[in-house]
C-alpha positions as CSV (number, residue, x, y, z in Angstrom):
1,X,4.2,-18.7,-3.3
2,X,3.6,-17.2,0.8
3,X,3.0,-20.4,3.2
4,X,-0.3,-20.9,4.4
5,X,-0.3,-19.0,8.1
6,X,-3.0,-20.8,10.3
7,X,-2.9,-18.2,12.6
8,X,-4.0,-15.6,10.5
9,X,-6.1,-18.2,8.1
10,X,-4.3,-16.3,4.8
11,X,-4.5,-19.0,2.2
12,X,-1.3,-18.8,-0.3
13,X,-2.0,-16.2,-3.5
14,X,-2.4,-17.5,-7.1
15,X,-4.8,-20.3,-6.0
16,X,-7.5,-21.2,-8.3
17,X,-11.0,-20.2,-6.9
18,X,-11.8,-23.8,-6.4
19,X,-8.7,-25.2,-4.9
20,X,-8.6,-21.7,-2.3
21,X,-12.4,-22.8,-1.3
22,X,-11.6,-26.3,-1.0
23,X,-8.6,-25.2,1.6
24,X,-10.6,-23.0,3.3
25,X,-13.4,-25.5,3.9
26,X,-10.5,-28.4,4.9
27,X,-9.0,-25.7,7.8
28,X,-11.2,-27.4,10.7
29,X,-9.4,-31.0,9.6
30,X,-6.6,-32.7,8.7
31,X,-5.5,-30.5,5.5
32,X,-3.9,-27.8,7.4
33,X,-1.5,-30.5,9.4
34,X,0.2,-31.1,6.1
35,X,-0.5,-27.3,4.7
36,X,2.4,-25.7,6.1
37,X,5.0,-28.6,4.7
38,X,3.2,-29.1,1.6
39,X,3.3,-25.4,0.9
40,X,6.8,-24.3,2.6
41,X,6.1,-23.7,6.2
42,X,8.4,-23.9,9.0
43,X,6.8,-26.4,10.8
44,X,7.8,-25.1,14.4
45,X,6.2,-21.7,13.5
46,X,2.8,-23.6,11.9
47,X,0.0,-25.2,13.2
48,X,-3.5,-26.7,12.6
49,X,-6.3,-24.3,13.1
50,X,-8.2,-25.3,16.1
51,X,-12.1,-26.5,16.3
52,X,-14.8,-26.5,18.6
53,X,-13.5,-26.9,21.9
54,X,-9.9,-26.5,21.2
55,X,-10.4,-23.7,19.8
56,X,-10.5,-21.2,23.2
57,X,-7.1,-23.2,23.9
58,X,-4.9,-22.3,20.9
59,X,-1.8,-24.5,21.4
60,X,0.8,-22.0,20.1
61,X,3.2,-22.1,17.5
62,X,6.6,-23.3,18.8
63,X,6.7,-27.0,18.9
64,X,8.9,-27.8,19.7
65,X,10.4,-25.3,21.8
66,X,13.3,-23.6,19.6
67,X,15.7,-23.7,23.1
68,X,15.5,-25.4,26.4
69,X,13.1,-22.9,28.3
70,X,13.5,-22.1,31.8
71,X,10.4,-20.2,32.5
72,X,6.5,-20.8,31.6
73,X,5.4,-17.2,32.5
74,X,6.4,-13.8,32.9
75,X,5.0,-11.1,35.5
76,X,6.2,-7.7,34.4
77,X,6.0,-5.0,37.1
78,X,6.1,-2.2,35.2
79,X,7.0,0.9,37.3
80,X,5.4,3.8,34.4
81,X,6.5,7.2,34.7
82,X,10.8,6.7,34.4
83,X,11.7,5.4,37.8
84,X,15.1,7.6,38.8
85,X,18.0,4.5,38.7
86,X,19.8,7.7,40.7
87,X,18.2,7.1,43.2
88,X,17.2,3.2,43.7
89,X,19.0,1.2,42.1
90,X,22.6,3.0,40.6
91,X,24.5,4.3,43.6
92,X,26.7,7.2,42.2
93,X,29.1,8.7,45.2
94,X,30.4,11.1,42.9
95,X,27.1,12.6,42.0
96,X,26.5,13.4,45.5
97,X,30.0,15.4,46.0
98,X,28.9,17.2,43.0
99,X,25.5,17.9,44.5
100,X,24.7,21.7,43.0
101,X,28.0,21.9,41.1
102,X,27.6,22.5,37.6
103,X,27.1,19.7,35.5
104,X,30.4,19.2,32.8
105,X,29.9,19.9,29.5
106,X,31.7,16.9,28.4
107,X,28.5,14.7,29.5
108,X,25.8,16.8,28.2
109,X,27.0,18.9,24.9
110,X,25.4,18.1,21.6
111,X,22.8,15.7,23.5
112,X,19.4,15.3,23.3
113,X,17.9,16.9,26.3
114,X,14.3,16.5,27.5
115,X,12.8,19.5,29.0
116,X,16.3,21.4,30.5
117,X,17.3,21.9,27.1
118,X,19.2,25.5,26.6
119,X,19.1,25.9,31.1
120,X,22.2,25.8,33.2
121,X,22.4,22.7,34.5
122,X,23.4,21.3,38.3
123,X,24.2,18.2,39.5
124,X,21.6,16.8,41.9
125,X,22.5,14.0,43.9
126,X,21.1,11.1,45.3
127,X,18.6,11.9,47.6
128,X,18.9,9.0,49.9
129,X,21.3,6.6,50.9
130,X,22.1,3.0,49.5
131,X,23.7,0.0,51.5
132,X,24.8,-3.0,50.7
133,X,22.7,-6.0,51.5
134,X,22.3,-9.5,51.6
135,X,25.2,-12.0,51.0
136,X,25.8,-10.9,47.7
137,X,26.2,-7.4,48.5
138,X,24.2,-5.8,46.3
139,X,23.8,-1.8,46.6
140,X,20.1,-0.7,46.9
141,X,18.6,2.5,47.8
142,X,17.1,2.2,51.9
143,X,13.7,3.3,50.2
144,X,14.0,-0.1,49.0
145,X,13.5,-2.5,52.7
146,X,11.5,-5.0,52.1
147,X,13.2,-5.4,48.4
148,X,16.8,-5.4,50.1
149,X,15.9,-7.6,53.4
150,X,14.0,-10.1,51.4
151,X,15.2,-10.8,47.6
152,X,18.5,-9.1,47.1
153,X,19.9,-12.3,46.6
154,X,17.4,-13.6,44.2
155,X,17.7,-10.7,41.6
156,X,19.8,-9.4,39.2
157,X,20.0,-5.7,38.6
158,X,20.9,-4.7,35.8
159,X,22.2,-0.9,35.3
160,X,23.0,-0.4,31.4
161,X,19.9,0.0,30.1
162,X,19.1,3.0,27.6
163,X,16.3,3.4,25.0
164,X,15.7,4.8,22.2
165,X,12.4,7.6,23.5
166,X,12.3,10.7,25.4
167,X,9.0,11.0,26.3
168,X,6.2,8.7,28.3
169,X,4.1,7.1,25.2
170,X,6.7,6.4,22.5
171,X,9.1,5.1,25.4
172,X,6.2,2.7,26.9
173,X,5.5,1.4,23.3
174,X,9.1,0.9,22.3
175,X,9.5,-1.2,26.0
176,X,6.3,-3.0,24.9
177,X,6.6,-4.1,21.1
178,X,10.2,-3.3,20.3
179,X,9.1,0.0,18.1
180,X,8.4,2.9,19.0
181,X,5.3,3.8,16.3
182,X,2.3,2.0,17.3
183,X,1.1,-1.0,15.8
184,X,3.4,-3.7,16.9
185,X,2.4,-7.0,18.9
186,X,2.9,-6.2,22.6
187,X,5.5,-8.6,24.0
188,X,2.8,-10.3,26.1
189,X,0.7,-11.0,22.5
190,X,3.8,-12.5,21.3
191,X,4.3,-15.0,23.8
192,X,1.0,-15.9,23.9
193,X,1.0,-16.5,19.9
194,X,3.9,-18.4,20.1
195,X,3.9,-20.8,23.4
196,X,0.2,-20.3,23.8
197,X,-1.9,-20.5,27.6
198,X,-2.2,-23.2,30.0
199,X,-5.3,-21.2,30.8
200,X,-8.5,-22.6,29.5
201,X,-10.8,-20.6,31.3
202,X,-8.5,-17.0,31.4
203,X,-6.9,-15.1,28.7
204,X,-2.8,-16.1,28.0
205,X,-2.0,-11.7,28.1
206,X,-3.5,-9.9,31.1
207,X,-3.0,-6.0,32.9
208,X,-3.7,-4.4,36.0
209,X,-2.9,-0.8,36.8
210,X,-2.6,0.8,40.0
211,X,-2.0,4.5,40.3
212,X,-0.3,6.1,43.4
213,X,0.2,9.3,45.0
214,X,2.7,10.9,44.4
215,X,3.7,11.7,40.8
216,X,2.6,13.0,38.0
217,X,-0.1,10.1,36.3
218,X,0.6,9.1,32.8
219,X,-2.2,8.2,31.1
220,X,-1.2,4.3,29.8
221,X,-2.8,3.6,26.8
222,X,-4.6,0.2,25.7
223,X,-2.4,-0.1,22.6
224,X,0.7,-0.8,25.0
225,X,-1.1,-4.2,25.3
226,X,-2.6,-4.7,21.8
227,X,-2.2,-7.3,19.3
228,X,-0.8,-5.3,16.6
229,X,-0.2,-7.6,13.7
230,X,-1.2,-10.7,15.4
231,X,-4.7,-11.8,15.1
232,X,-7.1,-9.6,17.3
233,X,-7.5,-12.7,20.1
234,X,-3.8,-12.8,20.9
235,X,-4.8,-8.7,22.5
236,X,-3.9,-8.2,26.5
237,X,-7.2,-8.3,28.3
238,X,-7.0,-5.5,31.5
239,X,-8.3,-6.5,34.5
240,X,-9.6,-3.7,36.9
241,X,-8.0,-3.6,40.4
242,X,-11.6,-3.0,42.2
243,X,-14.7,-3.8,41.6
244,X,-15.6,-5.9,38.8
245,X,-12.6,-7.4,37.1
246,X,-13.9,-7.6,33.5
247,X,-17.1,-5.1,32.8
248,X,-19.6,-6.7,31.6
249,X,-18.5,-10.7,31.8
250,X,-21.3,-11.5,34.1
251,X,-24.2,-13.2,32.6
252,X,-27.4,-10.8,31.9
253,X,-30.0,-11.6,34.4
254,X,-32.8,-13.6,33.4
255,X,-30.9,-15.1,30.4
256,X,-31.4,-18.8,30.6
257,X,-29.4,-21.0,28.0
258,X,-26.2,-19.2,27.6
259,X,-24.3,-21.9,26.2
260,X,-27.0,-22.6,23.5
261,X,-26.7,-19.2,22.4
262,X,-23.0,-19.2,22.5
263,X,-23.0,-22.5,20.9
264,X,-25.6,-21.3,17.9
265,X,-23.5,-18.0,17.4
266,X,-20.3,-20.1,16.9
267,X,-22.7,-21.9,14.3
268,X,-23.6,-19.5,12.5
269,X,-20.3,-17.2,12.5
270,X,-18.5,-20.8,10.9
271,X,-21.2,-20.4,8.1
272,X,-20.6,-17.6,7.2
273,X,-16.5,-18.3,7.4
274,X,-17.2,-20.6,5.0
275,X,-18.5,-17.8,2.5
276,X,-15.7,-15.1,3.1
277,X,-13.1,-16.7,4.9
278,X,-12.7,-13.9,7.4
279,X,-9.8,-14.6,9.6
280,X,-11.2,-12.5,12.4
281,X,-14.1,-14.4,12.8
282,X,-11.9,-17.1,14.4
283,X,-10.9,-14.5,17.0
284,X,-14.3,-13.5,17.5
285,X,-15.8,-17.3,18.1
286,X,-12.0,-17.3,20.5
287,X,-13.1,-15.1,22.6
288,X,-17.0,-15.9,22.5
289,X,-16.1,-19.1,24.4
290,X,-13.3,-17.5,26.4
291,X,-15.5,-15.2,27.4
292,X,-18.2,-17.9,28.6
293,X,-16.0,-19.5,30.3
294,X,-14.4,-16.7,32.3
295,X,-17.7,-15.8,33.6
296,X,-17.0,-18.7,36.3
297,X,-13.3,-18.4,36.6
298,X,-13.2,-14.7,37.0
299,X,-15.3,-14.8,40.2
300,X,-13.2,-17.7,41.4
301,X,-10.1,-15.7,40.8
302,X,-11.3,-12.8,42.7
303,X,-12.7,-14.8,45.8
304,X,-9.4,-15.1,48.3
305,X,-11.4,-17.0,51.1
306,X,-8.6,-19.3,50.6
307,X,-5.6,-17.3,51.1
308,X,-4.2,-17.9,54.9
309,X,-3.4,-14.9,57.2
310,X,0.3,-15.1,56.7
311,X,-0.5,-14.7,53.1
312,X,-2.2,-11.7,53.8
313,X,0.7,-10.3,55.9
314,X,2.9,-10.7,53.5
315,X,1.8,-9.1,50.7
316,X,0.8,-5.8,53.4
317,X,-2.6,-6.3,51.9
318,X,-6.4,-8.3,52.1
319,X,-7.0,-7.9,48.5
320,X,-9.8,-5.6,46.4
321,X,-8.1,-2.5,47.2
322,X,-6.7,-1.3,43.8
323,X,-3.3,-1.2,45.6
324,X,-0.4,-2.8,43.8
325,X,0.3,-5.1,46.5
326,X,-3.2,-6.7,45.8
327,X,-2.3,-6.8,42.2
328,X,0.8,-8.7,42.8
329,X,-1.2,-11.2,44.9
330,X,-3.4,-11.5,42.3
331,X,-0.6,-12.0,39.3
332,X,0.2,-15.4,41.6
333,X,-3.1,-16.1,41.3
334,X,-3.0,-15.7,37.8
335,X,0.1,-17.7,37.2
336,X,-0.8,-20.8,39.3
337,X,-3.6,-20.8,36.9
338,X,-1.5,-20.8,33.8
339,X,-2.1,-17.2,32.2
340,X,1.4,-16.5,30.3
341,X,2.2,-12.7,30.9
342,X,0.9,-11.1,33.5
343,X,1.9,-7.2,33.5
344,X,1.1,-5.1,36.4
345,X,1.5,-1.6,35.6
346,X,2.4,1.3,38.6
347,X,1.6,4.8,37.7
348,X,3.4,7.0,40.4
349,X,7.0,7.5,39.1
350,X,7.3,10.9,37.1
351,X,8.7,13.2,39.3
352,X,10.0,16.4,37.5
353,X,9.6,17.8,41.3
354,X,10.2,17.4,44.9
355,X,11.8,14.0,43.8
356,X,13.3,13.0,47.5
357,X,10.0,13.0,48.9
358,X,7.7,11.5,46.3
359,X,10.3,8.7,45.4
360,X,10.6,7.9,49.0
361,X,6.7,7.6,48.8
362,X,6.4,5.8,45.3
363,X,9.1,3.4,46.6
364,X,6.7,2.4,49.6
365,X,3.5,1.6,47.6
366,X,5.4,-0.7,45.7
367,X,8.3,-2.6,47.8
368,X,6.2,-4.9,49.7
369,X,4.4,-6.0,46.7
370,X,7.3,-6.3,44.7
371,X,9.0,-8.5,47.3
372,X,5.8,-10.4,48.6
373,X,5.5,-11.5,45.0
374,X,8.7,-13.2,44.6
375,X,9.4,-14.4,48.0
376,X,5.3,-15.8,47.7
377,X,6.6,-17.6,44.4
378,X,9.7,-19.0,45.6
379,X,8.2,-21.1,48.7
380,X,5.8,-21.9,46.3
381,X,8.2,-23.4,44.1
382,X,6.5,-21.6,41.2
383,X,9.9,-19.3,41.0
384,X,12.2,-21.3,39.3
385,X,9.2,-21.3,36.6
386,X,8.2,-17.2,36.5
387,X,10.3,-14.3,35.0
388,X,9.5,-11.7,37.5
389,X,10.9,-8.6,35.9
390,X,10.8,-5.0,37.3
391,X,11.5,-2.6,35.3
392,X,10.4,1.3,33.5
393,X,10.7,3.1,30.6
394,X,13.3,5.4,30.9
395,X,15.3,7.0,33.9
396,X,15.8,9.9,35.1
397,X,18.7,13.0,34.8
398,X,21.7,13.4,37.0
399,X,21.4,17.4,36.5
400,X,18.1,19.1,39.0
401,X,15.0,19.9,37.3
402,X,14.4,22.1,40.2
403,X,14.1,19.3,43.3
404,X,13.1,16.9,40.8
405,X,14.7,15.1,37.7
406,X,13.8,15.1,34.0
407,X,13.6,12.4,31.3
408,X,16.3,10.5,30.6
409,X,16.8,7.7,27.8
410,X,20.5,7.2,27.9
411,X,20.5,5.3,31.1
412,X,18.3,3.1,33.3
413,X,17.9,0.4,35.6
414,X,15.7,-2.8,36.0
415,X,15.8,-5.9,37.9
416,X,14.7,-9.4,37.1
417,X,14.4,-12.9,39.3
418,X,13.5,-16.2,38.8
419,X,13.2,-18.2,35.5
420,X,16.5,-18.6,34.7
421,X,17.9,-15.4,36.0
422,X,21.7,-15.8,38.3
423,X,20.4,-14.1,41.4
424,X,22.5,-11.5,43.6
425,X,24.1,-10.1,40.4
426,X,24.4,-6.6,39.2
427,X,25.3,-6.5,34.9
428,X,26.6,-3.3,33.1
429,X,27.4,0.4,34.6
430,X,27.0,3.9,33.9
431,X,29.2,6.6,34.4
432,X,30.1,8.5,37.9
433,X,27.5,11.1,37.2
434,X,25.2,7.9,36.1
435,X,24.7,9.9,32.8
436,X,25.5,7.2,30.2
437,X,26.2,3.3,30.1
438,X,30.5,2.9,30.1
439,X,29.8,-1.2,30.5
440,X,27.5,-4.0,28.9
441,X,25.2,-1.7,27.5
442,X,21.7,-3.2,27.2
443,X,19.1,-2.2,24.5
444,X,15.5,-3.0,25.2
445,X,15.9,-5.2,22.0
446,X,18.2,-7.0,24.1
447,X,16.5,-7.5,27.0
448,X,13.5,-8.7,24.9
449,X,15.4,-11.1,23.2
450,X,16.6,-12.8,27.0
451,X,13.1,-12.8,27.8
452,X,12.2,-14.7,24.8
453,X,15.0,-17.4,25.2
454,X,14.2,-17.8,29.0
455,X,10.8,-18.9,27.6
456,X,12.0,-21.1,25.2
457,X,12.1,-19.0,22.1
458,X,14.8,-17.9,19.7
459,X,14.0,-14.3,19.0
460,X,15.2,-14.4,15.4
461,X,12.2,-17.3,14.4
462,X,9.3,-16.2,16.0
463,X,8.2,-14.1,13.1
464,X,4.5,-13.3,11.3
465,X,4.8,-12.0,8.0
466,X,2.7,-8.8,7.0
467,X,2.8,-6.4,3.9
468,X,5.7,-8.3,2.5
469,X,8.2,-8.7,5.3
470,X,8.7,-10.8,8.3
471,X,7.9,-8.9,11.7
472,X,9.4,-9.8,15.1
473,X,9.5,-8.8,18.8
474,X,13.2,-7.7,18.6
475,X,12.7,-5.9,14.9
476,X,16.1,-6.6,13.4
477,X,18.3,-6.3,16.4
478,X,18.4,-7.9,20.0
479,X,21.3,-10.4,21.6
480,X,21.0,-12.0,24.7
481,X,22.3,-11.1,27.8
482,X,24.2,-14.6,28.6
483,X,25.6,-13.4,31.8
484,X,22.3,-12.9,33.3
485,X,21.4,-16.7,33.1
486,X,21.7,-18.7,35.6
C-alpha cells in the first residue's frame, strides 16, 4: 500500500469508499499527524496538511533537518546565455600562445561540436587579461573589478564543471531540475517543498530577469521555474524588474471587502474538496491567501525610502531600473524577509561574435551587483546564512567562432560564497586549452546535491513519488563536493 503524501493529498489505493472519505474529511485535523506512520511514511518527509491560516505558511517537509544546515536561503545569479570561463574565470596561458594556431585534433576528434562542427578550427585566446587578487590569490579576469577588489576572498570558484546539453533551453532546464526534458521541480520548488518559507506574506521561489546589451537574448522560459511534479503552489513566482512587480496583485478599485470574498471562496472551494478531493484546490486556496496578503508586502518591498545613500552607492544603483544591480538589491530585500530561493536571471552572455568586446560589456552590467550583493550581506551578517551562487549553463569554446566563441558543455565555471562555502578557493581544472575537466570534475547533479546539504538536506531523501517511482532533484546521481565546505 503507497503512504499517504500530504503534500499532494493522494490517499493510499485499495481503501474502501467509506474509509478513503472518512480520511479525506479527517486531513484539516489530527488524522493526518498519525497517517504517515500508521500507513508507512517517513516521517521526516510527511506532514499534516495545513488549515486556515497556516495554510499560506506550509511548514515543509524536513523535520528535522536530515543534516546540520548551514544556509536558510539561496540567491542564484544566473548569468543565461554560457558565460565564456575562457575568459573570466579559467586563466589558460597556453591558449593565448596558441592564439590562431590550429586547434589539435587530439582535443576535438569524435566530439560533439555545437555549431563549428565539420569547420577548421583555431585557437582563440583569452581576450583579456587575469591577475591574481586578494590574499588568497585567486586568478580573475580584470573585466571582473569590483568582483576581484571586493569578494575574491569570500568565494570559491569552481572550474570543473561540464553538463550534459549543447544548446540554451535543454541546458537551462537540466541546471534548473536535474533533467534535461521538461517537467521536473525547479530546484527553487524543491527547497521550498522541503524546508518551506519564513515568508508569510511572499512566495518561498521568486525570479527576476534583467536583459543587457550586448549578446544575443535567449528567451528564458517560465518552465525553468515551475513546479513540475510538486503540487502547483510550490511554482517560482517572477517578479518584474520595473513597473509593477506582480501584474495584477493590486486590489480592483472600488472592491470593498476583500478579505470576505477571499474568506467565502476558501469556503466554498473546501466544500467542494470535500466532494472530490482535488489536491489542487489546496494550492489554489495557497495562493488565494498568499496572494491577499502580498498585495501589502509587495508595495512594501518595492518602496526603498529606507535604504541609506551608501546603500545606494554600493550597489551602482537607486532601484526600479530593471538593471541587475537593482535586482540584486532587491534579492536582499527578499532574503531579510525570509523568501527561500531567490534567482536573478542575466540575459547578456551569448556571444558567438565580437566576444572581447561584448564580454567586457556583459561583465560590467553585472560586477557591481554581483559584489554589492555579497559584500551588502556580509556586513549585514545575513552571509554566513545565504548561498550566493553565480553561475551559467554551459561555457564557451577554446577554438574562434569567428571573434566570438560557440557552445560548450564539456567545461565551465561558477562561483559560490557564503553558506557554508571555504572562501578564496578555486576546486577542479580543465586542460591548457580549457577544453575538458583533467581534475575534480563536477556534474550539475553534483553541485545540486552541495546545494541541498548546505541547506540542510540529504539529496538522496527528499523524494515525491509519481507514476510509480520516487523522483528527486539530483535524479539518481549527485555527491557532494566536501572540499568546497567550509
Amino acid at each position: 500500500m503507497s503512504p499517504f503524501d500530504p503534500r499532494s493529498g493522494h490517499l493510499p489505493a485499495g481503501l474502501d469508499p467509506a474509509r478513503r472519505a472518512f480520511l479525506a474529511r479527517a486531513a484539516g485535523g489530527l488524522g493526518p499527524l498519525a497517517l504517515g506512520s500508521l500507513l508507512g511514511g517517513r516521517g521526516e518527509a510527511r506532514a499534516a496538511l495545513p488549515t486556515g491560516e497556516d495554510l499560506a505558511q506550509w511548514p515543509g517537509v524536513i523535520r528535522p533537518y536530515h543534516v546540520p544546515p548551514r544556509a536558510k536561503r539561496v540567491i542564484w545569479l544566473y548569468m543565461a546565455g554560457g558565460m565564456t570561463h575562457l575568459d573570466t574565470f579559467d586563466h589558460k596561458p597556453k591558449l593565448a600562445a596558441m592564439n590562431g594556431e590550429p586547434m589539435p585534433e587530439s582535443f576535438t576528434k569524435g566530439q560533439q561540436i555545437a555549431q563549428l562542427q565539420g569547420q577548421a578550427l583555431k585557437c582563440l585566446g583569452p581576450q583579456h587579461a587575469f591577475h591574481k587578487v586578494g590574499k588568497s590569490g585567486q586568478e580573475i579576469s580584470e573585466i571582473f573589478p569590483e568582483i576581484s577588489a571586493r569578494i575574491a576572498d569570500r568565494i570559491a570558484i569552481v572550474k570543473s564543471l561540464h553538463t550534459e546539453a549543447i544548446n540554451h533551453d535543454p541546458a537551462h532546464t537540466f541546471m534548473n531540475t536535474g533533467a534535461m526534458v521538461p517537467g521536473r521541480p525547479a530546484a527553487g520548488s524543491w527547497l521550498w517543498y522541503g524546508l518551506g518559507c519564513d515568508a508569510h506574506d511572499l512566495p518561498g521561489f521568486i525570479v527576476m530577469v534583467s536583459t543587457g546589451n550586448y549578446g544575443q537574448r535567449q528567451p528564458i522560459a517560465a518552465r525553468q521555474w515551475h513546479s513540475g511534479l510538486l503540487p502547483s503552489r510550490f511554482q517560482g513566482v517572477e517578479f518584474r524588474s520595473k513597473g509593477d512587480a506582480v501584474l495584477y496583485v493590486k486590489p480592483p478599485v472600488g472592491l470593498d471587502g476583500q478579505r470576505a470574498v477571499v474568506d467565502a471562496v476558501t469556503k466554498l472551494d473546501g466544500l467542494h474538496n470535500e466532494v472530490v478531493d482535488d489536491p489542487e484546490i489546496a494550492a489554489r486556496l495557497a495562493q488565494y491567501e498568499l496572494a491577499f496578503r502580498m498585495q501589502s508586502s509587495v508595495p512594501g518591498l518595492l518602496d526603498l525610502s529606507d535604504e541609506t545613500a551608501e546603500t545606494f552607492e554600493l550597489y551602482g544603483t537607486k532601484g526600479g531600473d530593471g538593471s541587475f544591480a537593482s535586482n540584486c538589491l532587491l534579492a536582499r530585500r527578499l532574503a531579510e524577509r525570509g523568501v527561500r530561493f531567490i534567482q536573478l536571471y542575466h540575459r547578456d552572455w551569448d556571444h558567438h561574435g565580437a566576444v572581447q568586446e561584448h564580454v567586457k560589456g556583459t561583465a560590467a552590467e553585472v560586477d557591481r551587483g554581483a559584489a554589492a550583493l555579497v559584500e551588502d550581506l556580509a556586513r549585514r551578517g545575513m552571509l554566513d546564512e545565504t548561498l550566493v551562487v553565480f553561475g551559467t549553463e554551459f561555457g564557451r569554446t577554446p577554438m574562434a567562432q569567428g571573434n566570438g566563441r560557440d557552445h560548450h558543455m564539456k567545461a565551465f565555471s561558477m562561483w559560490l560564497a557564503g553558506g557554508g562555502i571555504k572562501g578564496g578557493i578555486s576546486h577542479g581544472a580543465t586542460d591548457d586549452l580549457g577544453y575538458g575537466v583533467v581534475e575534480n570534475p563536477v556534474t550539475v547533479h553534483d553541485l545540486h546535491a552541495t546545494l541541498l546539504h548546505l541547506l540542510g538536506i540529504d539529496h538522496l531523501r527528499l523524494t515525491i513519488r509519481s507514476q510509480g517511482r520516487d523522483f528527486r532533484l539530483t535524479d539518481v546521481h549527485g555527491h557532494v563536493i566536501g572540499d568546497l565546505l567550509a
